[in-house]
C-alpha positions as CSV (number, residue, x, y, z in Angstrom):
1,X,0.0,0.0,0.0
2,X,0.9,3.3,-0.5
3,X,-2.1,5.5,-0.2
4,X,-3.5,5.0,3.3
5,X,-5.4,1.5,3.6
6,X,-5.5,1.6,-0.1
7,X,-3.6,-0.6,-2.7
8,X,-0.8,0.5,-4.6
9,X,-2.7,0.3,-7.4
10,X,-5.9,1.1,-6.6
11,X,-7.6,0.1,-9.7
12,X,-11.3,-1.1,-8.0
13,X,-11.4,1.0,-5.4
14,X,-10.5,-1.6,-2.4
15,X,-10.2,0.0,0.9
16,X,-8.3,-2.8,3.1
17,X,-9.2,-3.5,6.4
18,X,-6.2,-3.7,8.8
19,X,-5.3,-6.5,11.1
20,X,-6.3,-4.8,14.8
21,X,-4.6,-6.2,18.3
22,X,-2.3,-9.0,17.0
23,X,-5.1,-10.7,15.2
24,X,-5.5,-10.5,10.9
25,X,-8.2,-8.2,9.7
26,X,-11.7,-9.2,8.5
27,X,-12.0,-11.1,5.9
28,X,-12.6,-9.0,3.0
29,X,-16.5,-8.9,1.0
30,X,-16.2,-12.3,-1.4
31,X,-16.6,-11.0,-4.9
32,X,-18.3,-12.9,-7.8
33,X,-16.2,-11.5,-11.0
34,X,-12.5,-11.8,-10.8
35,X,-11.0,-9.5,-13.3
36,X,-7.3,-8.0,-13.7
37,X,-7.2,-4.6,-12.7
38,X,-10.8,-4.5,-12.0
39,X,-11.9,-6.4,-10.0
40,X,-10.8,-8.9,-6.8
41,X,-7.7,-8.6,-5.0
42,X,-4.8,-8.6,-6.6
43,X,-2.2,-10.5,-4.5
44,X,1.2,-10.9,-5.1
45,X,3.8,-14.0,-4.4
46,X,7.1,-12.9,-3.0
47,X,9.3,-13.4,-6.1
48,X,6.6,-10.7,-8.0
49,X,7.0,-8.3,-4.8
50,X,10.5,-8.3,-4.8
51,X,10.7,-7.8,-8.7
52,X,8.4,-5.2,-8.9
53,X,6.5,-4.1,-6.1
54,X,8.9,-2.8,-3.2
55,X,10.3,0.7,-5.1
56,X,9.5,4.1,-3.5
57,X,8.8,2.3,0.0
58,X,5.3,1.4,0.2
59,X,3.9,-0.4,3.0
60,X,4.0,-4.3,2.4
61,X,1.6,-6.5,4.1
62,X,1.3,-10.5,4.5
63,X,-2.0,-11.6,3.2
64,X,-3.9,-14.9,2.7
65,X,-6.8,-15.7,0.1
66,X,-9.5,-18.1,-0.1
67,X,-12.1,-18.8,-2.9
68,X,-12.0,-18.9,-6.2
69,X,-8.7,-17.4,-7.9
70,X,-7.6,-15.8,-11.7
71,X,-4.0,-16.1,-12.6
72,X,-2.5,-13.4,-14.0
73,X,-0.1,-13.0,-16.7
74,X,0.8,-9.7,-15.2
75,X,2.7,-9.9,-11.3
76,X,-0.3,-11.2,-9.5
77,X,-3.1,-13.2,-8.8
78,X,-7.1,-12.5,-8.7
79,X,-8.7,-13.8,-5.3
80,X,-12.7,-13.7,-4.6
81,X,-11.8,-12.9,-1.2
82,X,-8.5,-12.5,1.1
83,X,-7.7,-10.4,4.6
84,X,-4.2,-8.8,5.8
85,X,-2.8,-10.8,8.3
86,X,-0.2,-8.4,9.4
87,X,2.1,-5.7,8.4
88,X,5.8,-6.9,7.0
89,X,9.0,-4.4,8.1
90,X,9.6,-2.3,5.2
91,X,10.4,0.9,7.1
92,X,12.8,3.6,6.5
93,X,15.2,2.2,8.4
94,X,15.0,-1.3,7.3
95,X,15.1,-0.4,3.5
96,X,18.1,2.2,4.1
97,X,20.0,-0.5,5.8
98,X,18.9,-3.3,2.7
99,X,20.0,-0.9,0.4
100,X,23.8,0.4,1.9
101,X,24.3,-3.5,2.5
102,X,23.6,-4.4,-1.1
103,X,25.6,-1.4,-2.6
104,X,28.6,-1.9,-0.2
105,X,29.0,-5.7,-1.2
106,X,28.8,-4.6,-5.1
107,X,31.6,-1.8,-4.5
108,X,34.1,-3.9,-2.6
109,X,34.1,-6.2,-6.3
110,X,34.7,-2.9,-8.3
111,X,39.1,-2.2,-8.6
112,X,38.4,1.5,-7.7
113,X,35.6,3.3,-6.1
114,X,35.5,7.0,-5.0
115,X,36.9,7.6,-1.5
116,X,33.7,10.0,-1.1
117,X,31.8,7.0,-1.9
118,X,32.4,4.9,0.5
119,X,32.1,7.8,3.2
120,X,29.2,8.4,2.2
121,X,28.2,4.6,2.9
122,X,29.7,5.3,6.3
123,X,27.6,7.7,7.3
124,X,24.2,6.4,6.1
125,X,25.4,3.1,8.0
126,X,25.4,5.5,11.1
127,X,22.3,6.7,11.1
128,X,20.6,3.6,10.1
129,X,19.0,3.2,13.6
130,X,17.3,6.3,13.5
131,X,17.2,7.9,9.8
132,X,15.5,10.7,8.5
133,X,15.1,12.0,4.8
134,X,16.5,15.4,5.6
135,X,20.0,13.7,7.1
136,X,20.3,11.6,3.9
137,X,19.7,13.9,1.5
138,X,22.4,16.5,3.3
139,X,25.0,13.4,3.1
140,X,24.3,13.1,-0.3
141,X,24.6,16.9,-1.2
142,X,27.8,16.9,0.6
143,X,30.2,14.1,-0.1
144,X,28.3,13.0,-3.8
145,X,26.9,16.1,-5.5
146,X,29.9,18.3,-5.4
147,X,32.2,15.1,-7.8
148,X,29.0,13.4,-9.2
149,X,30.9,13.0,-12.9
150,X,28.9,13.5,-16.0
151,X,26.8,11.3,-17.1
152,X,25.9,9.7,-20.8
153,X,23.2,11.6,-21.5
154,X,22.7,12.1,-25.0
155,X,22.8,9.6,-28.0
156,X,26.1,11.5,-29.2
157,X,27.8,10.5,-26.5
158,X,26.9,6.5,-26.8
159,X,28.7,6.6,-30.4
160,X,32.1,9.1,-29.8
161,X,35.1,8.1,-30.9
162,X,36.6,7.2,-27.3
163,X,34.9,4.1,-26.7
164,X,36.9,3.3,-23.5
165,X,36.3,6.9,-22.0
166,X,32.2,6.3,-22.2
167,X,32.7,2.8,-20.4
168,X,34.7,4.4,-18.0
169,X,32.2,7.3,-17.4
170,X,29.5,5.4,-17.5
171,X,30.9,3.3,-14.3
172,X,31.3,5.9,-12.6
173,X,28.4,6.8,-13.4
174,X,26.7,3.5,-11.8
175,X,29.0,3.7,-8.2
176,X,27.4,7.3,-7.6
177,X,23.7,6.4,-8.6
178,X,23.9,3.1,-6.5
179,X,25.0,5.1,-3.8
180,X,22.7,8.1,-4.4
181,X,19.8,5.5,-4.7
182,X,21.0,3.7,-1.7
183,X,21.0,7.2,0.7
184,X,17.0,7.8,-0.6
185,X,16.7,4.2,0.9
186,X,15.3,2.6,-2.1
187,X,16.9,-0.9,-2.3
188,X,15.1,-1.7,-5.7
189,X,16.4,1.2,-7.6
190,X,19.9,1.0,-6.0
191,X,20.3,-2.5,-7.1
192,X,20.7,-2.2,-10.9
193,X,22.7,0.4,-10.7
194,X,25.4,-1.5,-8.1
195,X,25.5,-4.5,-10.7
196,X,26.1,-2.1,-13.5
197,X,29.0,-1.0,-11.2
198,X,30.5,-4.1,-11.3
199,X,29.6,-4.8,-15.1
200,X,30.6,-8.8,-15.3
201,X,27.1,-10.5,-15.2
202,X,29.1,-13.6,-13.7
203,X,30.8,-11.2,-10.5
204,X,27.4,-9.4,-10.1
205,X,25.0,-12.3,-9.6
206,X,26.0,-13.5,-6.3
207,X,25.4,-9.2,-5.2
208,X,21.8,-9.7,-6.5
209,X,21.2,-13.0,-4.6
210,X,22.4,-11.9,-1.6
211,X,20.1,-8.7,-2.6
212,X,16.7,-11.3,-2.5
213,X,18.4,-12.9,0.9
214,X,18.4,-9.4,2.7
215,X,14.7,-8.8,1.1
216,X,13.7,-12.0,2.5
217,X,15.3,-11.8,6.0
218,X,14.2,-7.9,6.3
219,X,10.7,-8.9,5.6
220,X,9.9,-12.3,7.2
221,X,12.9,-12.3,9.9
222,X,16.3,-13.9,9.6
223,X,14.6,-17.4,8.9
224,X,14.1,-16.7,6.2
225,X,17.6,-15.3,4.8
226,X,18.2,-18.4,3.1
């Protein structure tokens, strides 16, 4: 959710009702037509919330169905009926420290990396118990905007005759977006930007798995890390 007790994408109109006391909420009204994007409710398995569902730091909620059900081909499924059983951690602090984690494993497998970089790291790792957007954000306009190096930002640039020099920019490019994106504590956009850092596909995978592990364990506990 990101609008209240409303979905994300609040295409029918569904206003949840919240778990109250420790115990699940209410069931919700058992609908007859189950329809993507109009109507039911649209639930998603982890592996579809982690892909696509956990940017811009909604609220993320455990939820059980019952009745009939519509597969999607899209990142959900269609339920007649389903309640929230209770809210998962996907809090500030939680998705700051997911996403300093990720970026700092992805860096330590680059040869060089910006000494402001990895200060910056350091400090976000400070304030991890107790962040705020305003502390980030004055990291960030301190130790990364003042060298952030230019970026490739117009077709001319992708087909210059220095070939090398628009790899090399474009790396550096990645270590200060992973790190910006990791101090506005948005694991999911910080991510392709740290495997782009290290460029090898066959180096990077083990950052992303351990990525889904941290996910995993932030949400459901340390259980389920594995």
């Amino acid at each position: 959710m990101s609008r209240g007790q409303c979905p994300r994408d609040g295409y029918a109109g569904v206003v949840w009702r919240l778990p109250t006391r420790g115990a699940p909420g209410p069931w919700m009204p058992e609908l007859s037509l189950l329809a993507p994007f109009r109507s039911g409710y649209h639930i998603h398995a982890t592996r579809q919330l982690i892909d696509h569902h956990l940017t811009a730091g909604p609220r993320v909620w455990l939820a059980e169905a019952r009745g009939a059900a519509l597969a999607s081909r899209d990142s959900f499924v269609v339920h007649a009926s389903a309640r929230l059983v209770r809210e998962l951690d996907w809090s500030l602090p939680t998705r700051l420290r997911v996403a300093l984690a990720t970026v700092r494993e992805a860096l330590a497998r680059v040869g060089f990396v910006e000494p402001c970089l990895l200060e910056a790291l350091a400090e976000g790792e400070r304030i991890v118990p107790a962040p705020t957007l305003a502390d980030l954000r004055a990291i960030e306009a301190r130790l990364l905007k003042p060298t952030f190096p230019k970026g490739i930002a117009h077709w001319e640039e992708e087909v210059e005759d220095d070939p090398v020099g628009a790899r090399v920019r474009r790396a550096a490019c990645s270590r200060y977006m992973a790190v910006s994106w990791a101090l506005a504590a948005d694991p999911p956009a910080a991510l392709p930007y740290a495997l782009g850092a290290i460029g090898d596909r066959d180096r990077a995978a083990p950052v992303g798995e351990a990525y889904d592990a941290r996910v995993l364990a932030a949400l459901f506990g340390e259980s389920r890390a594995t």
